[in-house]
C-alpha positions, 0 to 999 in steps of 0.5 A: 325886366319885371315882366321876363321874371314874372313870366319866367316864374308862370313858366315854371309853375306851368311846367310842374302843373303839367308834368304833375297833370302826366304823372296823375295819368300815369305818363311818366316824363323824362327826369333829364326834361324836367330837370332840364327845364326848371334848372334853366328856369331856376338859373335864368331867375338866379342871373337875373336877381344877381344882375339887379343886384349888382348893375342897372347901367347895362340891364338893356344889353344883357336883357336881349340876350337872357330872354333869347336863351329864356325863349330858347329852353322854352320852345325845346321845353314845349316840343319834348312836352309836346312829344311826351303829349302826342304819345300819350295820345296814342296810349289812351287811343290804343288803351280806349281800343283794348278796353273796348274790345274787352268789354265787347268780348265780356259782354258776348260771353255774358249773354252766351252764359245768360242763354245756357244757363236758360237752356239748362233751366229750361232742360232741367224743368222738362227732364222726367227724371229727378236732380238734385244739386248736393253743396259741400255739407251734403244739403240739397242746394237745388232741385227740379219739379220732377224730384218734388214730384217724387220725393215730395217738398220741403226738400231744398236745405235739408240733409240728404240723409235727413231725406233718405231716413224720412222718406226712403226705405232700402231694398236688396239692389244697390241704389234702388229704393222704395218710397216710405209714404207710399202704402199701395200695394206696388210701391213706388220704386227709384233709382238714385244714382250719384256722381263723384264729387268735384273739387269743392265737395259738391254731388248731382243726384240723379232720380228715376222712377223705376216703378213700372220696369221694376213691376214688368220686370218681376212679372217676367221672374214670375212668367220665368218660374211658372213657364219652368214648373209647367216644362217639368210637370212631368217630372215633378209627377214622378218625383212625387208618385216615387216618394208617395208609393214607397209610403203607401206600401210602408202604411199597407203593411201597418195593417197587417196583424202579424207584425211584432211591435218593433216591425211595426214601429219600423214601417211607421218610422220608414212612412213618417220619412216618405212622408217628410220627404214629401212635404220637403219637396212641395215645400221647395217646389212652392218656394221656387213657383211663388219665389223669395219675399225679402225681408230686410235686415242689416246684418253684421256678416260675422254674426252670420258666419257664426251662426252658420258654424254652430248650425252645420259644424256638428252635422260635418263633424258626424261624417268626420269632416273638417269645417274651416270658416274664414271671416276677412269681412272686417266688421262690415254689415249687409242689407238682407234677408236674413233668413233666407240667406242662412237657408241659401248657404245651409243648402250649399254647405249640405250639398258640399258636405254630401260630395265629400267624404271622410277626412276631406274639408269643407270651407265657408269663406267671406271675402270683400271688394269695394262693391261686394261681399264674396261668400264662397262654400268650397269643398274637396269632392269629386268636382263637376263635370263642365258638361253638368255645370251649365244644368246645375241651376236648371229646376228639377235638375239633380245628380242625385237619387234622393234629390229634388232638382230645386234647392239650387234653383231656390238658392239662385232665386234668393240670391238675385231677389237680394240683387246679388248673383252666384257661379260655381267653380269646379274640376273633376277630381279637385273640388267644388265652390260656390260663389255668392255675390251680393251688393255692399250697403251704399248708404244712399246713393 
């Protein structure tokens, strides 16, 4: 009897030891199983210490009977924790299955990450053109050999602003720069073109070295210019004898003696104007031949509308002419030729003044758009035919008796040398505008 209750008390401590064991690995057993099986174990221990309590004389009889029923709960015991184990079987066969399926499929999309991004070292050290990766305070992050080729080292941790202040220097054309430790006579010239920032505020810059396309580009500008000079040599002549005769005959007359004081002084003021007239067609002349050389400023635009009304405001007001300026620039600023712009617009609103007649008005306006500044010089004159439209910008072209064909073409020529284009608009009988259309500051790319 001693020996049943011993073993009945291994069973019950075996039973919780392995159901503790399925628990640890996360196999829950049924609650009515263990519940059935320590009750039964508790009970038959109950009976049994109740029954050597109570008897002795028929411990034989009950014995038999108690340890059938003890064998009994304990085969159906051992075959439900038998199921329970099998099945667990099968969940750490099924689970080692998955587990290496996952790591088999990680390791592939490692070793495909590992050779992209070779590929991407290996295509970033062989680009020509300079990249720079931008983290999300604008510091570079990452470069190639050919930005270091360009910009020069330490680059790696600097601002980018810190870089463009050191080592940049703007020209007319967004995007465009010059490099400042360049001192040769063509400068190294690049393109930096950026793209939008991705969700954690970081930048890729691109950089091209644009030095020889910019150099061959200018040369066929040149080519352009004295190609045009050349095609109209003929009419430049006759422009200039016209002029040139009308003051050799005013000086002729200078010599004679009996001319009174004021008739004397009349051919020298006629002379003195052919003669001005002169130097004001091969100053243009020259200008168009040699073209514009920037010198760059940044400009508050309403500065230069200011500027612009003082100037032409009293030569419209001698012809009894309204002049109308509306500023809608919002304080924003250029990168330009400051002197060159002021002729270029002088030369339109002379031009409009001199279409127009008295009572009509002339309007210079400044409109904005997220990559321009729209300067426009309206006028309520006789307008322009279509026809004459398309020769408007030719050179020594001109509607005009006194004029010499070249102050458009040298506005043009002033304007694109600023990155910038201009068009007209005009009708016959409604009025003439010109438009001016130059790039925005963008502040390094």
């Amino acid at each position: 009897m001693l020996k049943l209750s011993v073993f009945l008390l291994k069973l019950n401590y075996r039973t919780e030891q392995i159901c503790q064991s399925y628990s640890d690995h996360g196999v829950k057993v049924s609650d009515a199983i263990l519940h059935a099986t320590l009750n039964n174990c508790h009970t038959y221990s109950s009976v049994q210490t109740n029954t050597n309590i109570t008897t002795t004389s028929d411990s034989s009889s009950t014995d038999h009977e108690q340890l059938r029923q003890a064998f009994a709960v304990f085969n159906e015991t051992s075959q439900q924790l038998s199921g329970v184990y099998k099945e667990l079987q099968l969940q750490v066969v099924q689970l080692t299955k998955e587990l290496a399926l996952a790591n088999g499929e990680l390791h592939r999309q490692l070793v495909a990450k590992e050779d992209l991004s070779q590929r991407l070292s290996l295509l970033l050290t062989a680009l020509p053109a300079g990249v720079i990766a931008l983290d999300t305070l604008d510091c570079v992050e990452q470069v190639n050999p050919a930005a270091i080729k360009i910009l020069g080292e330490p680059l790696l941790g600097l601002p980018w602003l810190t870089v463009i202040d050191e080592r940049l220097r703007q020209t007319t054309v967004a995007n465009e720069w010059n490099l400042k430790q360049d001192v040769s006579t063509c400068p190294h010239r690049i393109c930096i073109e950026a793209s939008t920032c991705d969700s954690t505020g970081r930048r890729i810059l691109l950089i091209h070295d644009i030095t020889e396309a910019h150099t061959m580009q200018e040369q066929v500008k040149r080519n352009q210019r004295l190609t045009s000079m050349g095609e109209m040599a003929a009419n430049l002549a006759h422009q200039l004898r016209t002029p040139l005769s009308t003051a050799l005959l005013y000086a002729t007359h200078l010599g004679n003696d009996a001319l009174t004081g004021d008739e004397r002084r009349q051919f020298s003021a006629r002379t003195t104007e052919r003669l001005h007239h002169l130097e004001h067609l091969i100053n243009d002349m020259l200008r168009f031949v040699k073209g514009e050389t920037a010198q760059l400023e940044n400009v508050v635009i309403s500065s230069l509308l200011a500027e612009l009304q003082r100037v032409i405001e009293p030569q419209l007001s001698r012809f009894k002419l309204q002049f109308i300026v509306r500023d809608n620039s919002g304080g924003a600023s250029l990168m330009i030729d400051y002197k060159a712009l002021c002729g270029a617009l002088t030369n339109l609103l002379e031009n409009a003044m001199q279409a127009s007649s008295a009572g009509d008005c002339v309007t210079l306006t400044c409109d904005l758009d997220n990559e321009a500044v729209m300067l426009t010089v309206s006028d309520d004159g006789p307008g322009i035919d279509v026809a004459l439209q398309e020769r408007l910008f030719e050179p020594f072209y001109t509607t005009r008796a006194e004029g010499t064909g070249l102050g458009l073409a040298i506005v043009r020529g002033v304007i694109q040398s600023m990155g910038g284009n201009v068009q007209v608009n005009s009708l016959p009988s409604i009025g003439s505008e010109f438009v001016i259309r130059l790039p925005r500051n963008t502040g390094g790319a």
